[in-house]
N, C-alpha and C positions, 0 to 999 in steps of 0.2 A: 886617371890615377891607375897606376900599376898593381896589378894583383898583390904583390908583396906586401906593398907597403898602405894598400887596404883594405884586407882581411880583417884586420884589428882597429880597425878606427872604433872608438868609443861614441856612446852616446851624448849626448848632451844635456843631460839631468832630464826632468819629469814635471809635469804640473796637472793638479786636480781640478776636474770639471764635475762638482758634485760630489758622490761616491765614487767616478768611474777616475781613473791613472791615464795620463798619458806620457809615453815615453817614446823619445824621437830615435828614428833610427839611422844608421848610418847609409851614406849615400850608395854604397855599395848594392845596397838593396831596396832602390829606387822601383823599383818594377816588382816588387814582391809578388806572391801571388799564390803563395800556400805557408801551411803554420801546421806543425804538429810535434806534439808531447815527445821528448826524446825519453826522459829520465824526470826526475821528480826535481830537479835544477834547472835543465836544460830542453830547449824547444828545436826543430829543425824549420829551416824554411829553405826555400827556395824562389827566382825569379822565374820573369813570365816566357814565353817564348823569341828564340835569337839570340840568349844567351847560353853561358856554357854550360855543359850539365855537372854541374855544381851542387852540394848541399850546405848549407851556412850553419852551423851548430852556433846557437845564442842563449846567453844566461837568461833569467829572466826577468831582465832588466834590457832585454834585448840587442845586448852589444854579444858582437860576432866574436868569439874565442876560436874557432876553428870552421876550417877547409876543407868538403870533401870532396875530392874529384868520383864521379860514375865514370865505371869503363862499362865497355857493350851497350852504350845511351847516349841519343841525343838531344837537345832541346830546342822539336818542332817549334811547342807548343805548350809548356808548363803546364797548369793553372790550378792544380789543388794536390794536398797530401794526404791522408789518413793510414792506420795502423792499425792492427791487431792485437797489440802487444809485443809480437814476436816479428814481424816486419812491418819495412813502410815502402806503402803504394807511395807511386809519383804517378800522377795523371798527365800524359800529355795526351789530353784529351780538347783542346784547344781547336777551333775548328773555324776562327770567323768569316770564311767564305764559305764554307759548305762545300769544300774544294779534295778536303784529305780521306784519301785511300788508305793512310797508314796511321791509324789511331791508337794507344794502346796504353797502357800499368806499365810501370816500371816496380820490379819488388827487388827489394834489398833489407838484409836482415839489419836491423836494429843494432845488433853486439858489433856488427862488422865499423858505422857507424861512431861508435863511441871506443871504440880502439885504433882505427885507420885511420890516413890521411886518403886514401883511395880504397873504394869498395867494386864491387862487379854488380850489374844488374841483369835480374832473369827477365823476360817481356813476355806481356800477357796483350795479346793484339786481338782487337775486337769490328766489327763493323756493324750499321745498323739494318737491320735486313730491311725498313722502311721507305729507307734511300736509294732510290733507281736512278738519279740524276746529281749527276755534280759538275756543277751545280743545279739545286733544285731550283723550280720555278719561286718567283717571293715568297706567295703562298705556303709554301713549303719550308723555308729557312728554319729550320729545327733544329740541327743537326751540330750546333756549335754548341762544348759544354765546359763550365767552370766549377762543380759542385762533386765534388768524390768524399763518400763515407763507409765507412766499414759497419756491419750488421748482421750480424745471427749470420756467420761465415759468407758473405757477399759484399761485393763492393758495390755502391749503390750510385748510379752518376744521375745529375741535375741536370739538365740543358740549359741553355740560355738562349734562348729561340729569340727570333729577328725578322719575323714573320710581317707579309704586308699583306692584308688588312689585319693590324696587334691583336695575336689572340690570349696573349697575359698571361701563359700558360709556361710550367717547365715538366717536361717529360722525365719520367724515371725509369731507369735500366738497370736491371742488374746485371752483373761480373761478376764469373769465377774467379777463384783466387791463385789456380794454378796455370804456369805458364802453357801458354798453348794460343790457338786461334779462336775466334767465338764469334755466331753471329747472333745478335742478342734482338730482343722484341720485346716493344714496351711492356713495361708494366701495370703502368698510369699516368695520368696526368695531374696534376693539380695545378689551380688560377691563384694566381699570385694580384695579379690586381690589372688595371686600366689604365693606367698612366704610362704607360708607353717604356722604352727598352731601359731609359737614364733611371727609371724607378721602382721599374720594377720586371726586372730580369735578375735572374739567380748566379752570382759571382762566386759563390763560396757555400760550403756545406759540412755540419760535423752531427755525429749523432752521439749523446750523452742520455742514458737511463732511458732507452727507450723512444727518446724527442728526437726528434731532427730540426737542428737550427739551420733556417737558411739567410744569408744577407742577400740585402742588393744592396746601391749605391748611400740608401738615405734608412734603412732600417734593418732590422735582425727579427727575424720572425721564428716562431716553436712551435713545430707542426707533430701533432698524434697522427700518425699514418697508419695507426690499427683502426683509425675509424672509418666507416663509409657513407658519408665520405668524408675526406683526412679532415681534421679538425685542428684551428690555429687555433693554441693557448695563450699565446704570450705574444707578445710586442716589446721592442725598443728600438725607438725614432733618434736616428743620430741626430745632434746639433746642428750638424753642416752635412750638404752631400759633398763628399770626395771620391776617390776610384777604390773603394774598399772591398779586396779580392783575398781576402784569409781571415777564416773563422777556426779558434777551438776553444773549446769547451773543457777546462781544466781548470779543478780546485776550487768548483763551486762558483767559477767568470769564466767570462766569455773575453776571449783574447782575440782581436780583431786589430789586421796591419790594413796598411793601403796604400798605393804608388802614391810615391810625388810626382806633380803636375805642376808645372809653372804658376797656372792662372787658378787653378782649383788647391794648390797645397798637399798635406796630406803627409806621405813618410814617418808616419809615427804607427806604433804601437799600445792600442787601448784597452787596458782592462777593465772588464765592466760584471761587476757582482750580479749574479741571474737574480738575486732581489731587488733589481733597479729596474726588472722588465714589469710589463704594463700587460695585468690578464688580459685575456680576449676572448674570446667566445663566438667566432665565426667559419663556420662549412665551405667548401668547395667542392667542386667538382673532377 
């Protein structure tokens, strides 16, 4: 389908699974892979890596009203958004060989966004100082990330490690927020679980009132990271696993998209009330 005449495809109406909405989205944004608050209306998203570097302005009913082309950006590698309020990071941060020398933030002001059909982007290019080999040995496969959140002035990234022998683990880094080059060193780690990368590797990341929500595939987890060590509060177990790579955290739900996959589904848009999650009360390391 041609750009023109699928920018504006419509949704397809919605249906409730419990308390939680879902609402399908148009095909254009088959490969989603990041979601963030534009306006108190309106959401930004974007696709995953190989497409163009595009922003998709969506009501919030998730049909696509508008177009925004990035000039001075490519899209290596998508894979998460988050904001300040006054700009939005674009992560291509996307790494699944453990291959890229050229990692980095894309920052683009918000205003520019809701008045343009084209904005310009500044880049914030980062490396992990941990990384001597690319690729690393399995062991080592860290290095791939899908989880960008903005916090007390840093951007904070997730990995989604692919490590052999699984060490259930996503590493945290923080970003500066001004453009420039940065070589960054962890800050921690925390174990997500033992089921292997389909269940439990970190796809998406938003932080609200202090929590940091992270998905993987089959759940959305709320981590206290003022604790030591971090402390999961909260759980929700989606119904189905599908490839669900965007989380935010607005108006009191959790707004969660996900690619369509042929054989796994998926391409909808879910909001889900943070009083449908399920307390928890478990430590990591």
């Amino acid at each position: 389908m041609g750009k023109s005449g699928s920018v504006f495809v419509l949704l397809m109406g919605f249906s409730l699974v419990g308390a939680a909405q879902e609402f399908k989205l148009s095909p254009v944004l088959q490969e989603i892979s990041g979601l963030e608050s534009l306006d108190g209306d309106h959401f930004v998203a974007i696709n995953d890596g190989g497409h163009a570097a595009e922003l998709y302005v969506l009501n919030l009913r998730g049909e696509i009203e508008k177009t925004v082309k990035v000039l001075g950006a490519s899209n290596q590698d998508w894979e998460d958004l988050t904001s300040d309020g006054t700009f939005l990071y674009v992560g291509d941060i996307g790494n699944n060989l453990n291959k890229r020398r050229d990692l980095c933030v894309y920052k683009i002001p918000l205003q520019d966004i809701r008045q343009g059909q084209e904005v310009t982007a500044e880049k914030i290019a980062f490396n992990y100082s941990e990384q001597v080999a690319f690729p690393p040995d399995p062991d080592q496969k860290r290095y791939d990330a899908e989880g960008l959140a903005y916090y007390q002035g840093s951007l904070w990234i997730f990995t989604k490690v692919n490590d052999t022998p699984w060490s259930g683990k996503t590493l945290i880094y923080k970003l500066g927020i001004q453009p420039g080059n940065y070589t960054l060193s962890m800050n921690r780690s925390i174990f997500i679980g033992d089921g292997g990368w389909w269940s439990d590797a970190v796809t998406s990341a938003d932080q609200h009132g202090g929590f940091f929500f992270l998905t993987t595939y089959n759940r959305i987890l709320k981590y206290d990271l003022g604790q030591q060590p971090a402390l999961c509060t909260a759980v929700y177990n989606f119904p189905e696993s599908t490839q669900k790579e965007s989380i935010l955290i607005y108006d009191e739900c959790s707004w969660v998209a996900d690619e369509y996959q042929t054989f796994l589904g998926g391409g909808k848009l879910y909001k889900i009330p943070l009083s449908d999650f399920k307390k928890w009360n478990s430590k990591t390391k």
